[in-house]
TIGUBA-800690 format. One record per residue (C-alpha): residue number from 1; chain; x, y, z. Coordinates in steps of 0.001 Angstrom, whole numbers. Layout:
TIGUBA-800690
REC, resi, chain, X, Y, Z
REC, NUM, A, X, Y, Z
...
//
This chain:
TIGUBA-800690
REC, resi, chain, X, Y, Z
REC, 1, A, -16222, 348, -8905
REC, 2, A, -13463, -398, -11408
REC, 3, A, -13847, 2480, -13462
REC, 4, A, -11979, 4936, -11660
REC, 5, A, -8143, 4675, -11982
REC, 6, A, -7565, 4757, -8163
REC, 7, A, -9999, 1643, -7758
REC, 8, A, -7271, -375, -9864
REC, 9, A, -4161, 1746, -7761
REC, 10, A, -5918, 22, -4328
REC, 11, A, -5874, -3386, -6345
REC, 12, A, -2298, -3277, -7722
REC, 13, A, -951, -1778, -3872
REC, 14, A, -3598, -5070, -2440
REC, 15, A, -2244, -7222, -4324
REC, 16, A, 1501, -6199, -4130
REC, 17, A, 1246, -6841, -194
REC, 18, A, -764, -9625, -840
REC, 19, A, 2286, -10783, -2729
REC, 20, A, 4409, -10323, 778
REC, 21, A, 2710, -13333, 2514
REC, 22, A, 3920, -15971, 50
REC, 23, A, 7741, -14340, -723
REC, 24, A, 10687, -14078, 960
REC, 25, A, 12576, -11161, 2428
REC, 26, A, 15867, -12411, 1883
REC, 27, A, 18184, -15402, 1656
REC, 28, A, 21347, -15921, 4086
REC, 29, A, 23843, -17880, 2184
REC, 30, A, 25775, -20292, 4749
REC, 31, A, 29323, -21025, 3962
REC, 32, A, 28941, -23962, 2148
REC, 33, A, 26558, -22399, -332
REC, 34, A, 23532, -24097, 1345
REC, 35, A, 20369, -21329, 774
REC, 36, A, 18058, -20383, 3810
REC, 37, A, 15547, -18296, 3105
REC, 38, A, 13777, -15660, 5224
REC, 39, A, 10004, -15301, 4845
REC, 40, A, 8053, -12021, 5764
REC, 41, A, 5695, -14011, 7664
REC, 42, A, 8893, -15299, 9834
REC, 43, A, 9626, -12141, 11329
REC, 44, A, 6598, -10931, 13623
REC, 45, A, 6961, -7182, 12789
REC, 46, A, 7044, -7873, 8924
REC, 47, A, 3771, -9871, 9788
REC, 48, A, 2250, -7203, 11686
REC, 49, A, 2838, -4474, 9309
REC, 50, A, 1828, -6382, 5977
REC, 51, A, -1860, -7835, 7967
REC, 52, A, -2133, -4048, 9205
REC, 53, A, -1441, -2882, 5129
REC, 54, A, -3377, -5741, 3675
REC, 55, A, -6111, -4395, 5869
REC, 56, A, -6398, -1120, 5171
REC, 57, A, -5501, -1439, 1585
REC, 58, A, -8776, -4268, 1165
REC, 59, A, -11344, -1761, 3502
REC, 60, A, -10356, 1084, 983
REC, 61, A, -10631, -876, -1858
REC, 62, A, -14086, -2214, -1516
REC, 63, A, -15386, 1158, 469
REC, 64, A, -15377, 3145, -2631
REC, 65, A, -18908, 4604, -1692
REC, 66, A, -17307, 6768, 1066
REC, 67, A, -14797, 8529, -364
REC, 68, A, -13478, 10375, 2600
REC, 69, A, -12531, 6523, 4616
REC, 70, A, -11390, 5566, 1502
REC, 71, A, -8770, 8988, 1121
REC, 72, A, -7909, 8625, 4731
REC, 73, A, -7150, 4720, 4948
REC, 74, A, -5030, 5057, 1614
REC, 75, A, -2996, 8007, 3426
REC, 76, A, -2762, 5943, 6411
REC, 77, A, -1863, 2782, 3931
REC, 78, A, 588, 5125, 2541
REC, 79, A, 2336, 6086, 5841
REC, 80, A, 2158, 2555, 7432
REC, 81, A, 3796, 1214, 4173
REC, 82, A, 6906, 4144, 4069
REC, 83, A, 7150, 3069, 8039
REC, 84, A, 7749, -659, 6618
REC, 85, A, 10225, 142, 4345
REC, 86, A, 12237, 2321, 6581
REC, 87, A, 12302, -544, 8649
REC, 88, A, 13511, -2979, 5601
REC, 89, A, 16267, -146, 4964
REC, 90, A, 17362, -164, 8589
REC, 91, A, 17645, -4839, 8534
REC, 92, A, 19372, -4026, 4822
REC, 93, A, 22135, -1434, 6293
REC, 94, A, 22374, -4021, 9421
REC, 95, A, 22670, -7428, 7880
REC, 96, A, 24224, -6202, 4650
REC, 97, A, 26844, -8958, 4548
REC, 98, A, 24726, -11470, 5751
REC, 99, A, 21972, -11359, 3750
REC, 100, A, 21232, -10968, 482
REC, 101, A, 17464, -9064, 109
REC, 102, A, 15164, -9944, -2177
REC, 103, A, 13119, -7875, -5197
REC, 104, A, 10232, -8051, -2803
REC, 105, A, 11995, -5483, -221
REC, 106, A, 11113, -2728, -3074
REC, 107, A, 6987, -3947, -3137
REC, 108, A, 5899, -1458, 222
REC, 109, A, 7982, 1648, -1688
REC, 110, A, 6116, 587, -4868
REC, 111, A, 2774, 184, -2970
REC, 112, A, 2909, 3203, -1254
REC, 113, A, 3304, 5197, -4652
REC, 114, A, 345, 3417, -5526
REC, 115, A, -1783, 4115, -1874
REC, 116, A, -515, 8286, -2260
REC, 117, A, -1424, 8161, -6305
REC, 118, A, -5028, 6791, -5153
REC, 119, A, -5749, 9188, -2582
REC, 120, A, -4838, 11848, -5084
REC, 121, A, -7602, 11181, -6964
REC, 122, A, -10086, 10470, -4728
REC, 123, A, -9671, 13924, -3513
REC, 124, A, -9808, 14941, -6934
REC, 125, A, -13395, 13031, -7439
REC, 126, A, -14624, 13997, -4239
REC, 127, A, -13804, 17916, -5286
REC, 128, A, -15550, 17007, -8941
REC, 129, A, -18687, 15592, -7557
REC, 130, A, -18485, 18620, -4406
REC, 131, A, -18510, 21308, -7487
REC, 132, A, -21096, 19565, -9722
REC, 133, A, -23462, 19129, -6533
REC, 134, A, -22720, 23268, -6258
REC, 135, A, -23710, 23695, -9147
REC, 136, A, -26550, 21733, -9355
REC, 137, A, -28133, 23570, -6410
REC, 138, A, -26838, 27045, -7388
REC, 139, A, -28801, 26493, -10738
REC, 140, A, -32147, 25291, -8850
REC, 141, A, -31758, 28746, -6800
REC, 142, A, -31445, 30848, -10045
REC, 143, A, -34751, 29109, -11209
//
């Protein structure tokens, strides 16, 4: 399982939304300097989108048998993670002077590399193993 290079993509993109559960988004700074900080689990469509991405990033990562749910749930991954931070670029342009956003608002983009990186090269396994299977049986016919 961990000797292909996108079985440790899936864990580092896991474990980066992982990370979201325990961080905050961002900090609001009151005016007499008193810190408040925002979680990701605070807001309910921050929560929704990092169980959705924790859950499709943990089925791919341990379903490295099938290849083809494992490509498709890292696309989907992929997509559900740009869709998250679109939506942290859309709260950054509206509460820009309010807020002041965390290193963790970059994790989905970085995650999402990750995801798209992974499901390059599971398609590139599945086509190795497709043309060594062809060739296997186009040898037995010769014989």
């Amino acid at each position: 399982m961990w000797q292909r290079i996108q079985t440790l993509y899936l864990a580092i993109a896991t474990v980066l939304v992982g990370s979201l559960f325990f961080s905050k988004v961002a900090t609001v700074v009151g005016p007499e300097g008193e810190d408040l900080a925002i979680m990701y689990h605070e807001k309910v469509i921050y929560l929704l989108f990092t169980i959705m991405v924790f859950a499709a990033n943990a089925i791919a990562l341990v379903s490295f048998r099938a290849r083809n749910i494992q490509m498709r749930l890292s696309v989907i991954s992929a997509l559900l993670l740009i869709a998250f931070q679109i939506w942290l670029g859309v709260d950054f342009l509206a509460h820009r002077k309010d807020l002041v956003f965390s290193f963790t608002a970059v994790f989905p983009l970085i995650a999402a590399i990750l995801d798209l990186l992974a499901a390059r090269n599971i398609f590139l396994d599945e086509a190795m193993v497709q043309a060594a299977s062809r060739l296997r049986s186009s040898r037995r016919a010769r014989q």
